[in-house]
C-alpha positions in Angstrom: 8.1 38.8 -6.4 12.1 40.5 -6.8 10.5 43.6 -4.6 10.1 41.6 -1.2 11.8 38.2 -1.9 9.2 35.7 -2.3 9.1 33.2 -4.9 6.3 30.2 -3.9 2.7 33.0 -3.7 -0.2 31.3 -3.3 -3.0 32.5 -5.9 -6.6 33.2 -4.4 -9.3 30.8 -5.1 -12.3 31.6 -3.2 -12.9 32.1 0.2 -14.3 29.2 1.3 -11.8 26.8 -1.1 -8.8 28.8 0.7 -10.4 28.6 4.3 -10.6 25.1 4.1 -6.9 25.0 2.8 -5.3 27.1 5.8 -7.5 24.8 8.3 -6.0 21.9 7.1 -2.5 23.1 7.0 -2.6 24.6 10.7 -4.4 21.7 12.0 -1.3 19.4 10.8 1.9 18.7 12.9 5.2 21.1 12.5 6.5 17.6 11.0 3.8 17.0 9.1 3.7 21.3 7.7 7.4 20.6 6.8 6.1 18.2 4.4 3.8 20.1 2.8 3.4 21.0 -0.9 1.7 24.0 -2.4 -0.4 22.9 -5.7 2.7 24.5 -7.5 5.2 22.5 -6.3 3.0 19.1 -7.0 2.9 20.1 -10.6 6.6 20.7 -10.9 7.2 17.0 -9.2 4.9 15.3 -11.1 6.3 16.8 -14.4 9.7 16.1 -13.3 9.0 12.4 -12.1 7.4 12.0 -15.6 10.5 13.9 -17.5 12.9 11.9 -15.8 11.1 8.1 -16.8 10.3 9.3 -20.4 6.2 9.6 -20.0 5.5 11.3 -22.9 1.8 10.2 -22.5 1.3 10.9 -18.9 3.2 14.6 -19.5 0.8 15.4 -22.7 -2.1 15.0 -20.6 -1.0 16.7 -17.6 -0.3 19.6 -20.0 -3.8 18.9 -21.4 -5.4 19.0 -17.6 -6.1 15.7 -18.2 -4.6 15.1 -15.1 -4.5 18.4 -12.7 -2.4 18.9 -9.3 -4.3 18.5 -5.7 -4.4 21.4 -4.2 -1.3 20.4 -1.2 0.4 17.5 -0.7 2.0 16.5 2.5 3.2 13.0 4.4 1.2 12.6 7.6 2.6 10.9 10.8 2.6 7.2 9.6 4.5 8.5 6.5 1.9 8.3 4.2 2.2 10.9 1.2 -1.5 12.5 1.5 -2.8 14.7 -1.6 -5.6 17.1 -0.1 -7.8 18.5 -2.6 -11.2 21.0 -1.6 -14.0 20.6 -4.6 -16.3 23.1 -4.4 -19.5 23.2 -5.9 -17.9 24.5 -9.5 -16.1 21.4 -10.4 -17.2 19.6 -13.0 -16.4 15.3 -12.9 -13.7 16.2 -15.6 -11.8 18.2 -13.0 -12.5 15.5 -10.3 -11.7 12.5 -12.1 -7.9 14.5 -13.1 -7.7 14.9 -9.7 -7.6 11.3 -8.8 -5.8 10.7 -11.6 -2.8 12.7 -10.3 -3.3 11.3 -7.1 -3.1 7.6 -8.6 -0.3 8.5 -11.3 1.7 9.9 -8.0 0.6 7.0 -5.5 -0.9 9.4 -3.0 -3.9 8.7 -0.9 -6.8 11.5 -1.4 -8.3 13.5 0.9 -10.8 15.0 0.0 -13.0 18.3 1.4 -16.2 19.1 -0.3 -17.6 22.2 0.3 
């Protein structure tokens, strides 16, 4: 990270989970990339949003992964905030259902890849 400047790195998943990833993101509008959110920065909203109105419950079980970050997050052309998520075959429900659970905590509208 200090050695060439960059703070927001993307950590390898599997091919296949990342593929699906980068398709996504290059098949959006330049408006709609400007939008986008790594998995990273979702967590850090979320937590911040839940810091800032005192939910004490809601940040225990994020911190539990009772209620995990989508893998991007971006607003599409009709302004709709869009959290897109690629399940592979090594999710279990429990993982799934704190997807949607971040999804519904943060109001966004899932989109969903299964691969």
């Amino acid at each position: 990270e200090k050695s060439h400047g960059i703070t927001k790195c993307y950590n390898y998943q599997s091919y296949a989970h990342d593929r699906h990833i980068h398709s996504k993101y290059m098949s959006l509008s330049d408006r709609e990339r400007y939008t986008w959110k790594t998995e990273s920065e979702a967590r850090i909203e979320a937590r911040e949003r839940m810091q800032e109105q005192r939910d004490y419950k809601y940040l225990q079980m994020l911190e539990k992964d009772f209620i995990s970050s989508v893998d991007a997050v971006y607003t599409n052309a009709e302004g709709k905030e869009i959290a897109f998520e690629v399940i592979t075959g090594n999710y279990r429900q429990k993982q799934c259902d704190s997807k949607f659970a971040f999804c519904q905590y943060m109001g966004y509208t899932p989109e969903i890849v299964e691969v």
